[in-house]
C-alpha positions, 0 to 999 in steps of 0.5 A: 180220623175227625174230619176236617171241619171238625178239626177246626171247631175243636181249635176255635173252641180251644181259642176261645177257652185260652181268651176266657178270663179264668180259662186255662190261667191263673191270671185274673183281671178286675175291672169296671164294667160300667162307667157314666160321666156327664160330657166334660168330665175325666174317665178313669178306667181301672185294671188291676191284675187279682194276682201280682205275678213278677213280670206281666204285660197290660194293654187296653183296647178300643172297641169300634163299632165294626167290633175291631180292636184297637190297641190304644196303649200298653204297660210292661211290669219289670221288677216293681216298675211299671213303663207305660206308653200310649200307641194310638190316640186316634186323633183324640185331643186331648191324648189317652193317658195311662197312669203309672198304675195301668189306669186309662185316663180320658180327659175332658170326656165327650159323647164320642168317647161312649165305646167299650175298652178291654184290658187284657193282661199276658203274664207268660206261663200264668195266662192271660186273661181280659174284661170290658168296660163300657162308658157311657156319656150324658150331655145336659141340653142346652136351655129349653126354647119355645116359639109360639104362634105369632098369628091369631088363631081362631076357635071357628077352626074344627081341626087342630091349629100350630101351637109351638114348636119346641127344641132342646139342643146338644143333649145325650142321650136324646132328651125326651119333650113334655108339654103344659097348659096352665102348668098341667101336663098335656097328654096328647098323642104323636099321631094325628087326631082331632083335638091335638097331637104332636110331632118329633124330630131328631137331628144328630150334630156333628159333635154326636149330641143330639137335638129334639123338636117338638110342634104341638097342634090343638084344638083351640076353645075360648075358655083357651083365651087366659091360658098359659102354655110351656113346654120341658126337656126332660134329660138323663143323667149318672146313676139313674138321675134325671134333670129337667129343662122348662121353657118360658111361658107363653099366651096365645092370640085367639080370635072368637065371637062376641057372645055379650055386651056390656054397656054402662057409665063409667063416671061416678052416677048413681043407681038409677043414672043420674050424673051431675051437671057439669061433669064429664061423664064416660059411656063405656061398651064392652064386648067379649069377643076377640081380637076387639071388635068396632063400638058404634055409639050413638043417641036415640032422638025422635026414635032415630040414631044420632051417631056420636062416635065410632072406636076400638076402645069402646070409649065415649066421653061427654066433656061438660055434660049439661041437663039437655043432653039427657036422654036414651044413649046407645052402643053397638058391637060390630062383629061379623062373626056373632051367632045370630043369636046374640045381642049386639046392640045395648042402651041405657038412660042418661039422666042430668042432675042439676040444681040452679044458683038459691034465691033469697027474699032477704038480702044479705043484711036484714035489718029488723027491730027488737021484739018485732013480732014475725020475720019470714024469709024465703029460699027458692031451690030449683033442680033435678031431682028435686032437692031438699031445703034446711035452714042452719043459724050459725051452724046449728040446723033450725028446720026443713023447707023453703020458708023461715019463719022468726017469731018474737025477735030478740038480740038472740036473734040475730046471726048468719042464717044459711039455706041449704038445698042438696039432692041426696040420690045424687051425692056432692049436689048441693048449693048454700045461700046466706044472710045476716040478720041485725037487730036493731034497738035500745043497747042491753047491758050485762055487768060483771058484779065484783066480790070483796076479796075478803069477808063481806067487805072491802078494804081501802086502797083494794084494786078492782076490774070493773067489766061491762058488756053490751050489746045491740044495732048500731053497735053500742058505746061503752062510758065510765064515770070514773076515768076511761076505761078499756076500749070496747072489745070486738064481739066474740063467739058471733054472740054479738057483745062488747066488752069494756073493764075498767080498773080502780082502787077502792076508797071511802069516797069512791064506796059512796058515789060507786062507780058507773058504766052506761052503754048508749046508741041511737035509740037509747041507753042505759047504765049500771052503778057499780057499789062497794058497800062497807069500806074499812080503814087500813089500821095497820098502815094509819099507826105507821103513819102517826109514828113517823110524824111523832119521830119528825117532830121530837128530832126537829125539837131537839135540833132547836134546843141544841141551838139555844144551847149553843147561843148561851157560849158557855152557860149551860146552867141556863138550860138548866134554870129554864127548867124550874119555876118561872118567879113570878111577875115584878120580883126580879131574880137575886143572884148568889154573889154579885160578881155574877150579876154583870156576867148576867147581864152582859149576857142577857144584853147581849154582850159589849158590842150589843149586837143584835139585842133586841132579838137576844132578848126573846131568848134571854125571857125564856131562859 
């Protein structure tokens, strides 16, 4: 006989071997062994029996961490139904559901739902048989938040300063915190060491999801001073995938020594620092220590300092700067902390530009003769550097130098001459002073010659423009002999002539005299005589002319012969008679019949009445 303790290890075997799925059963049981969702989501857990036996009894289980079963709901097959209900949702909201199908449904999964569920399937004589699935829950943190340092920290510090702090909130699993400078990963240690490390800290919420704070400590250098820091969670997710948070970027406040000056001017000079007088001329002073240190500035006078100004900026201005205030200007940088080493002082060499108003030794009109034989003027420039001096006329350069000479003075002459003073190591220092040269005399006179319009002669009643121009001081008159011409036109192109046309047409008589304009002024004048030369008649236009007075005279001539006509009152033969031979004198004309001859009398007579016979008599003698 077994002894009894043995007894009872052959009954838990044979327990064991009845829970196995498979053992000793013909029932079998498929289901997910692992099932991941992210926080929020539904989980389905899936049983399905391998077989279909007729009647069978499905339960699903909650395992607690003690490893208690908990029977959450169960499902009986009766015929080709199958009745589900929910036994225990354990204050779960919302409830378990267990579909029509055997599946268990979680909605709205959260991190406390990630345990193991057994489904266990009884079917009578066939066995029973049972699997776990296990369910995982992943939560995505909340965004990533950074808190830099707000102080200023020094690079003077030999051991590690607080960088950050860095947190990543409600995430499941716990997130993991990597940090960055200049967007490369920092691989810094979790212990203490003596260029940096970090520290984590994890709190489980009362939600079960979990937040991680991290606080990097470095050792800080000035090269640290344009860097950029940030730091990422970096969380799971199903199916192996990872997600990633990263938190804005930040600077630090650093605190280091100056190691260098700068000091310059910041107002347009050149090279060798010359401004110009009358600007205002910025000094500028910098530092490259930080936080910004005090700017001292100042003017060495007699080997002493003149304090001018002192500031944070680093900033002097010389509103108006005039050619005294030249001379040696210095800035200091008052930082405590500079190695003994560095130059804190620097100076430079101010230098003022300046060029006075010009002087001319003409006024600004300068009176001189024709032909005068040498006219100098002079143009005094003073200034700092020392300016350059060129003479223009009219805009055109002539030469370079304080004097200008003119040498036989003509009409040519005359115009505006400038002098021109510019510094060119200083732009935009410049000064011009003007004068008007007028030459005086006798006019000079510049006819327009006009040409026949055809051939080498003119035709008559040809319209002509006559054009003289002049020039001289006093400013000529222009007169024309024939007429008035145009008045005098104002000098053009600063040439200094005048202009005056005249319009005529051309005729013999105006081709013998010609036609003549004379310029004059106070100290002379003188003229020119416009000829035509050879004129020839208008043929063409004479022939019309002689027609239309022979068409006026044979129409006056037969307006006359039809009142003789008229006045002979039925005699027209007499028109007739007048035509032959006069008889001649003392042998009076025989009429044909005498019956006639009263008539014919009577007519030259003038008739009974001898009205107005004396004059019918004229008449009468020319018939």
């Amino acid at each position: 006989m077994e002894p009894p303790d043995a007894r009872a290890r052959l009954l838990w075997l044979a327990l064991l071997l009845a829970g196995h799925p498979g053992a000793q059963a013909e029932v079998r049981v498929s289901v997910p062994p692992l099932v991941e969702v992210m926080r929020g989501e539904l989980i389905t857990l899936d049983c399905s029996p391998l077989e279909t036996p007729e009647h069978f009894l499905l339960e699903w289980f909650l395992i607690d961490a003690s490893g208690k079963r908990h029977l959450l709901a169960s499902a009986e097959k009766q015929g080709s139904e199958l009745q589900s209900t929910v036994h225990d949702p354990r204050g779960r909201r919302p409830p378990y559901k267990l579909d029509s199908h055997g599946r268990l449904g979680l909605p709205d999964a959260q991190v406390g739902d990630a345990r193991d569920y057994v489904c266990v399937v009884k079917a009578g004589a066939a066995g029973t048989s049972e699997a776990t699935a296990r369910v995982h829950v992943f939560a995505k943190p909340e965004p990533t938040e950074v808190t830099p340092n707000k102080g200023t920290l020094s690079v003077m510090e030999e051991s590690p300063q607080e960088i950050a702090t860095c947190s990543s909130r409600n995430g499941n699993p716990v997130p993991q915190i990597t940090w960055y400078r200049n967007g490369q990963r920092l691989e810094v240690p979790t212990e203490m060491n003596p260029d940096g490390y970090m520290t984590s800290r994890t709190v489980r919420e009362a939600s079960g999801l979990h937040s991680l704070t991290s606080t990097l400590y470095l050792r800080l250098h000035k090269a640290d001073r344009e860097a950029t820091y940030h730091c990422a969670a970096h969380y799971s997710q199903p199916s192996g995938q990872h997600g990633r948070l990263d938190s804005p970027a930040f600077h630090l406040t650093l605190h280091y020594p100056t190691e260098h000056v700068q000091f310059w001017v910041g107002s347009p000079s050149t090279t060798e620092g010359w401004v110009r007088e009358g600007d205002a001329v910025q000094l500028l002073c910098r530092g490259d220590g930080s936080p910004s240190p005090e700017y001292t500035f100042f003017r060495l006078q007699d080997g002493k300092e003149a304090v001018l100004n002192v500031n944070l900026e680093g900033n002097l201005t010389l509103e108006g700067v005039r050619r005294g205030q030249s001379g040696t200007y210095g800035c200091r940088v008052e930082d405590y902390d500079a190695a003994e080493d560095v130059q804190l002082d620097q100076t430079l060499e101010l230098r003022v530009a300046y060029l006075d108003p010009l002087e001319l030794s003409a006024s600004e009109k300068l009176l001189v003769f024709l032909n005068s034989s040498r006219t100098v003027v002079n143009c005094s420039a003073r200034g700092l550097p020392a300016p350059t001096v060129r003479w223009t006329k009219d805009s055109v350069p002539l030469e370079d130098g304080p004097v200008l000479s003119l040498g036989s003075v003509t009409f040519d002459s005359a115009g505006t001459y400038t002098c021109e003073a510019s510094t060119p190591t200083v732009p935009l220092l410049s000064r011009t002073e003007s004068f008007q040269l007028m030459v005086q005399g006798s006019p000079e006179l510049s006819p327009q010659e006009m040409e026949p319009r055809a051939g080498d002669t003119w035709t008559e009643g040809d319209e002509v423009r006559l054009v003289c121009s002049a020039r001289g001081y006093p400013e000529p008159k222009l007169t024309w002999s024939q007429g008035a011409g145009t008045p005098a036109e104002p000098p053009s192109e600063g040439k200094g002539w005048i202009s005056s046309s005249l319009t005529v047409k051309v005729t013999s008589t105006l081709a013998r005299e010609g036609v003549s304009c004379e310029a004059s002024n106070i100290y002379g004048k003188i003229g020119h005589a416009f000829h035509f030369g050879a004129v020839a008649p208008q043929t063409a236009q004479a022939g019309v002319a002689v027609m239309a007075v022979a068409v006026s005279v044979g129409l006056l001539l037969l307006v006359v012969a039809a009142f003789y006509c008229m006045r002979r009152k039925g005699r027209p033969g007499c028109c007739g008679r007048a035509e032959k031979a006069a008889p001649p004198p003392g042998e009076p004309e025989l009429s044909q019949s005498g019956s006639e001859q009263p008539e014919q009398t009577g007519l030259l007579m003038g008739g009974p009445s001898g009205g107005a016979r004396s004059g019918s008599r004229g008449f009468g003698d020319e018939c």
